[in-house]
N, C-alpha and C positions, 0 to 999 in steps of 0.2 A: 312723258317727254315734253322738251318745251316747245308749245306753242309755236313759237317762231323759228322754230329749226326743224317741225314736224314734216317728213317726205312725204310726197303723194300716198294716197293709201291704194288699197286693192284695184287691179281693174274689173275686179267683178264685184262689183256694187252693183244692184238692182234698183229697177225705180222704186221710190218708197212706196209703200202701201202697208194695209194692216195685217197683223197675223194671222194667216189664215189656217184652221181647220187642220188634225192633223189624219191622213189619209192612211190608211191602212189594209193591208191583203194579206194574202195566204202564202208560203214559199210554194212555189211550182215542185219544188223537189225536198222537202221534209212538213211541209203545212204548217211549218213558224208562223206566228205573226211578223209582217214588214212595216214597219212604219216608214212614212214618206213625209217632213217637216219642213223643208226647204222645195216644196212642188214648184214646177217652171224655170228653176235652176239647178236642179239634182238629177245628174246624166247616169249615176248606174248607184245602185243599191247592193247592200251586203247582208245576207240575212245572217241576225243577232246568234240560229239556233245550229244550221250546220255550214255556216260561211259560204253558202252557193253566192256567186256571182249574177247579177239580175240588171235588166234591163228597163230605167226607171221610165225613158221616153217611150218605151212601147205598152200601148194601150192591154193585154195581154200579159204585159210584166215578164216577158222573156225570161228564160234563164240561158243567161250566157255562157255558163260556166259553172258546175254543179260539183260538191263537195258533202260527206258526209261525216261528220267531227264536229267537235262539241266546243265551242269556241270559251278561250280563257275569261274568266270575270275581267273587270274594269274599275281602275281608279275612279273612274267617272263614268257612270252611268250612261248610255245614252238616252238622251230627253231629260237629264238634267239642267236646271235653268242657274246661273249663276250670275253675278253683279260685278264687271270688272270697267274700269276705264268709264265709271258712267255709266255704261252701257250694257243692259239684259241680254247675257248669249244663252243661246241654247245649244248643248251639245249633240252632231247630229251623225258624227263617224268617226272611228280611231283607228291608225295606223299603227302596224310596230314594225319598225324598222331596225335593221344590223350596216353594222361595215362590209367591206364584201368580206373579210376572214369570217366575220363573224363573231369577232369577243366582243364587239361593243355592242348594248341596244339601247334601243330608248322609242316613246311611243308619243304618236302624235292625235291631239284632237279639234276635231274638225268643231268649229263654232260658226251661228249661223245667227242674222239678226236681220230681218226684213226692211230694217232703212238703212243698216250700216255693210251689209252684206258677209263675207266669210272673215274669219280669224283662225288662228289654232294656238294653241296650246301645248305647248313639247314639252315633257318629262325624260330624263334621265339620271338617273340614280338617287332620284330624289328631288331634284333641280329644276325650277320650273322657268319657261318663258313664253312671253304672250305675243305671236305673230303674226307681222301684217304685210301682206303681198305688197309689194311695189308696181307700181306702172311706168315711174320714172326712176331713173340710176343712171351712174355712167354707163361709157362706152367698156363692153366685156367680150365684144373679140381680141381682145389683148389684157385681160386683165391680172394674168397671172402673175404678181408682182406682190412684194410683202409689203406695202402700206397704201391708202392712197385717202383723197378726203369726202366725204357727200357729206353737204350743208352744213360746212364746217368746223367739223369732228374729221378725225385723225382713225383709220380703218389700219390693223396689222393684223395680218395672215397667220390663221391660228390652227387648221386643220384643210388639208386637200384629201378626197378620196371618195368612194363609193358608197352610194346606200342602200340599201336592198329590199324591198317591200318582205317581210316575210308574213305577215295575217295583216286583216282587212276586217273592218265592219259597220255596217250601218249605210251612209248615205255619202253620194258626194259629186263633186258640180264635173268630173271629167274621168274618162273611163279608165280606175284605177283598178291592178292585180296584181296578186302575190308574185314574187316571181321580179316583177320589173325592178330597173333600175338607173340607176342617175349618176352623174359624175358629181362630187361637192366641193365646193368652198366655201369657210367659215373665216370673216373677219372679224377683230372684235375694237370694240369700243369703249370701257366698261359703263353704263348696264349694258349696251347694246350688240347685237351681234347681225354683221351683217349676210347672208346668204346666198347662192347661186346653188341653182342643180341644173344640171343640162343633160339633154341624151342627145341623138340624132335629130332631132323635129325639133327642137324649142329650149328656152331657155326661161326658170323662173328663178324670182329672185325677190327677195322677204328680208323684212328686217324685226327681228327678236330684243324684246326689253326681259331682262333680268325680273323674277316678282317672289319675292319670299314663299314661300311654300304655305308658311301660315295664312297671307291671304289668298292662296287658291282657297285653302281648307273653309276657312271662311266665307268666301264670296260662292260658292257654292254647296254652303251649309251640309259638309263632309264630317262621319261620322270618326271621332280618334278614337285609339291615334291613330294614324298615317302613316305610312313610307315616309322616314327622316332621310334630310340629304347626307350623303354618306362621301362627299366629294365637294370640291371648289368646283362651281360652275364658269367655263370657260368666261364669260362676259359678267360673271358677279363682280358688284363693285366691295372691295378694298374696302371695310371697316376704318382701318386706320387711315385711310388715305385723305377722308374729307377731317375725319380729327387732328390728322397731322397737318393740316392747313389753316386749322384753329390753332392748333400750339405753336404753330410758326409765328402768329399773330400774337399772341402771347408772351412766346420766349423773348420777341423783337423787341416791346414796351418792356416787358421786365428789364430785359438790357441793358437799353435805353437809360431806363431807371437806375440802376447802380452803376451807368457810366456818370450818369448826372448827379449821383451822390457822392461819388470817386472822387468826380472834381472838386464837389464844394468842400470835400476833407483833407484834398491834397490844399485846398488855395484856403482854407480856414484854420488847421492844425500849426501849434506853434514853431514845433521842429527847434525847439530855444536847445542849446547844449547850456547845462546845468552845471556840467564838471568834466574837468579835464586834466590829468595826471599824468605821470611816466612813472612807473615801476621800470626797477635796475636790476635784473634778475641777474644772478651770483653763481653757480659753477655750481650747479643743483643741490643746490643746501634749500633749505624749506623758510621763506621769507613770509610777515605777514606786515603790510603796509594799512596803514589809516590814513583816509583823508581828510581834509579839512574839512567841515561843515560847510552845506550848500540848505537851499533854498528847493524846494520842486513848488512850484506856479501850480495855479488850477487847484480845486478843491478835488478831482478825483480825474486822471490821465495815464498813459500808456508811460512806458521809460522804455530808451533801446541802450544799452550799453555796445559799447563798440570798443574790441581789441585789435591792436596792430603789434606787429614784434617781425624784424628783419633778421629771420631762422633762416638758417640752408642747413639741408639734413640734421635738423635738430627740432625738439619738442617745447612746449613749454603748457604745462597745467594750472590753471588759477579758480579757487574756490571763492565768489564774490559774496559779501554777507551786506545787503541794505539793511540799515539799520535807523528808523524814524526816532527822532531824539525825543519829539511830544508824547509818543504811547508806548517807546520800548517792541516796537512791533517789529519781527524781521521776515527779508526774505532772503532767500539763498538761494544762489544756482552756482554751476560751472562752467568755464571754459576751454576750451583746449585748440591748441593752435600748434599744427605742424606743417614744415613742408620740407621735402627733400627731391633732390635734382639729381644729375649725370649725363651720361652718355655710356650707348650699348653698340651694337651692331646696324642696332635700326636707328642710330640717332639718337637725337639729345632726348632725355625725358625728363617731365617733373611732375611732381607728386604733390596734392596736399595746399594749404594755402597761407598766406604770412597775414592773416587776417579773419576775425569771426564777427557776430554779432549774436545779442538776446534781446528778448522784448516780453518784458511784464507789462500785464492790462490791470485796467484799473485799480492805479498805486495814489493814495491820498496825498494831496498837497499838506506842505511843512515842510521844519529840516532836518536833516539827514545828515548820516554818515557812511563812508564805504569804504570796507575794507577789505585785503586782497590778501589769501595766503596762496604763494605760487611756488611750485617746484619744477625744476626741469634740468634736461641735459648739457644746457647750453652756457656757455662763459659769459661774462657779464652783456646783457643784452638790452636795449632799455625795450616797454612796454608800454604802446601810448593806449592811456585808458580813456573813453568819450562816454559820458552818459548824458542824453537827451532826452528832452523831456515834451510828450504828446508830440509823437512823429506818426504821420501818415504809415497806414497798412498797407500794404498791397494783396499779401495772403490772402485775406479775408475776400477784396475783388475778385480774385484769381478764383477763388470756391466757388462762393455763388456763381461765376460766368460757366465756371465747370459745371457745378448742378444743374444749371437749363441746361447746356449742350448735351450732357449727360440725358435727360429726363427726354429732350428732342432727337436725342440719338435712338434711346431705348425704344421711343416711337418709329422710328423710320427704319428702326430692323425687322420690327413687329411688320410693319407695313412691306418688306422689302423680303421677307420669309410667307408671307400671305403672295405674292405676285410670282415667287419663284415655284411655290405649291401649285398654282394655277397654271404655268408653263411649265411642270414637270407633263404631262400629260398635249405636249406639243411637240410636233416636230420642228418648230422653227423658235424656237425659246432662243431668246434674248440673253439669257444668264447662262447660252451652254457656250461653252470654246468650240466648238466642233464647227463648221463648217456645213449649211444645211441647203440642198438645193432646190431651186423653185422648181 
C-alpha cells in the first residue's frame, strides 16, 4: 500500500520488546503439547492435537471447553515464521470459517510480530490476502450502503452475510469458539478489501491487500506445489486494467502520430488532374476510346481515376487499360457505374450511384495513354473521365486508426470479461440488470 494513503493499523499493537521464549505445556484433556508464542496477549489457546479449548490467562491452563478429534493438517504450519511487508510474522492460530449455508469456506491465520503486533492471513480457494485491523474507519451505524470512500479510494459492496467459526487452533488475543458467529461486510477496492463483522457486543473492522499466492509460498518457504487459485479473488487487481492504461497511453501518441502524418500528406500530395475526357456512350454497342497522351509527374505516385455518367435505371461498364508509352508497361482495372430510381408504396427509392472511383499505388512517372472500352444499356450518355495524379489516402488513415482502436478494444474486453468473472460471484454486480437490494 501507499505510504501516504496507509489507514491506521491494528489497535492491538503491543509495546515493543524482544521475542520472547516460546512456552509450552501439556493439554489438560489429551496431553498434546501447547505452545504459547504471543504470551501477555494470547487470551485463549487451541490445542493443535484434539481441539479442546484452553484458558491462556490462567495460571493452571484451564480447559474451557474440551474435545476429542483429531484436528485437519494446515496450509501453514503453526510456528511457521515467514517474511511479508518487511516484516517477520510468525504464524500463531487458524480459523476455518463458512457462510452461514455453508457452501462457502475459507481459513484464516493468525500472524503475530512482537513490535508490529497481530495480522492474518485469509485463504479461499486458493486466494490469498494479508490483514490488518483498523482502529480508525468511518462512521458504521449506518454503513450499509454500496460505495463509500476511506483515504481516498472508492469502497463498493461486494458481499453481505454471515460467518461461522466452524474449527479453531492454536493461540489468540480474544476468547474465540467453534460455533460463534458474526454478521459481514465486504467492500472492495482492487487490491484492497475493505471489512466489518459485528455480533451483539462489538464491531471489527480490517482492511485486506490482495498477495499472489506465489509470494505467500515463498515468504514462508512452503513446500510445492500448493493449493492453485482456482477462482478471481474478490479484490484481485485486473491484469489488464493497469496494461490497458499503458496502451491508452500508447494508442494516444500513435494517433497522434498518423493524425500529424494525415495532415502533412493531405497539405504535401499534389492532387494535380492529369487527364480529363468524355466518353459518348452509344445504345450498348461495345465502344473503345484512346486518349491523348499525358504526362504523370513524380517519379513514382498514386493515380485516382474518377468516373461520372448521368444514368437513371441504366448501367454502364468500362474496362480502363493505362498504358506507359517509355516501357510498354500496362495496368488494367474496371469500372462500373449504375443507378436506378422510382417510387413504391413506401416512397421514392434509389438505388446505386452516377459516380465511381480507383486508385493504383505506386505508378511511375512518364507518359501515358488511356483507353476505355465501354458497354452498357444506356442511349447515348456522355462519361466524364478524371485521372489524378498523387492524391491524398484516406483508407490507409482510416486502417491504422481502426487497428489501435481495435488492438485497445481487444484489451478493454479482456479487462472488462476479467471484472464481470469477479462479480459473477456477487450479489451486487454492476453488469447484472436485476435489481439488487441493500
Amino acid at each position: 500500500m501507499n505510504a501516504q494513503n496507509d489507514p491506521p493499523a491494528s489497535p492491538d499493537l503491543p509495546s515493543p520488546k524482544p521475542r520472547g521464549s516460546v512456552k509450552s505445556f501439556a493439554c489438560g484433556n489429551c496431553g498434546g503439547i501447547v505452545n504459547i508464542r504471543a504470551g501477555g496477549h494470547t487470551v485463549t489457546a487451541v490445542c493443535n492435537s484434539c481441539g479442546s479449548l484452553i484458558d491462556a490467562l490462567d495460571e493452571n491452563y484451564r480447559i474451557l471447553k474440551s474435545y476429542q478429534e483429531k484436528m485437519p493438517p494446515l496450509l501453514i504450519e503453526l510456528g511457521t515464521r515467514g517474511r511479508l511487508k518487511g516484516v517477520e510474522w510468525e504464524v500463531i492460530g487458524n480459523l476455518r470459517r463458512t457462510d452461514g449455508s455453508g457452501m462457502y469456506s475459507w481459513q484464516e491465520f493468525l500472524l503475530f510480530n512482537p513490535y508490529h503486533g497481530f495480522r492474518w492471513l485469509v485463504e479461499q480457494n486458493g486466494a490469498w490476502s494479508f490483514v490488518t485491523p483498523l482502529k480508525e474507519y468511518p462512521d458504521l451505524d449506518g454503513l450499509a450502503v454500496r460505495s463509500f470512500s476511506y483515504y481516498g479510494k472508492k469502497y463498493e459492496i461486494f458481499d453481505r452475510g454471515e460467518a461461522v467459526v466452524r474449527s479453531v487452533v492454536g493461540e489468540f488475543y480474544w476468547r474465540v469458539k467453534r460455533g460463534e458467529s458474526v454478521q459481514t461486510e465486504d467492500y472492495i477496492s482492487p487490491p484492497h478489501m475493505f471489512s466489518i463483522e459485528r455480533d451483539t457486543s462489538e464491531i471489527n473492522v480490517s482492511l485486506g491487500e490482495y498477495v499472489p499466492p506465489q509470494v505467500i509460498w515463498s515468504a514462508f518457504k512452503l513446500p510445492l506445489p500448493q493449493r492453485a487459485q482456482r477462482d478471481i479473488a474478490p479484490h484481485q487487481p485486473s491484469p489488464y486494467r493497469e496494461r490497458r492504461g499503458k496502451m491508452f497511453g500508447i494508442a494516444s501518441i500513435f494517433l497522434t502520430l498518423l493524425v500529424v502524418i494525415h495532415v502533412f500528406t493531405l497539405f504535401s500530395s499534389a492532387n494535380q488532374v492529369a487527364l480529363e475526357q468524355t466518353i459518348a456512350l452509344s445504345g450498348g454497342k461495345s465502344q473503345v476510346v484512346v486518349s491523348p497522351p499525358f504526362r504523370l509527374e513524380k517519379s513514382v505516385a498514386n493515380v485516382e481515376l474518377i468516373s461520372r455518367a448521368m444514368l437513371t435505371n441504366q448501367w454502364a461498364e468500362t474496362d480502363f487499360t493505362l498504358i506507359n508509352e517509355d516501357t510498354g508497361k500496362i495496368y488494367n482495372f474496371v469500372q462500373g457505374i449504375e443507378y436506378y430510381e422510382g417510387r413504391d408504396s413506401d416512397g421514392a427509392w434509389s438505388e446505386g450511384s452516377r459516380s465511381t472511383s480507383s486508385t493504383l499505388s505506386a505508378i511511375p512517372g512518364g507518359r501515358y495513354r488511356l483507353t476505355a472500352e465501354t458497354e452498357s444499356n444506356a442511349s447515348v450518355v456522355p462519361v466524364q473521365v478524371t485521372l489524378k495524379r498523387d492524391v491524398p489516402i484516406w483508407s490507409n488513415f482510416f486502417l491504422a486508426c481502426g487497428a489501435v482502436l481495435l488492438w485497445f478494444g481487444w484489451e478493454w474486453l479482456r479487462d472488462r470479461s476479467f471484472e464481470t468473472r469477479r462479480w459473477s460471484n456477487s450479489d451486487f454486480s454492476p453488469y447484472s440488470s436485476g435489481e439488487d437490494d441493500d
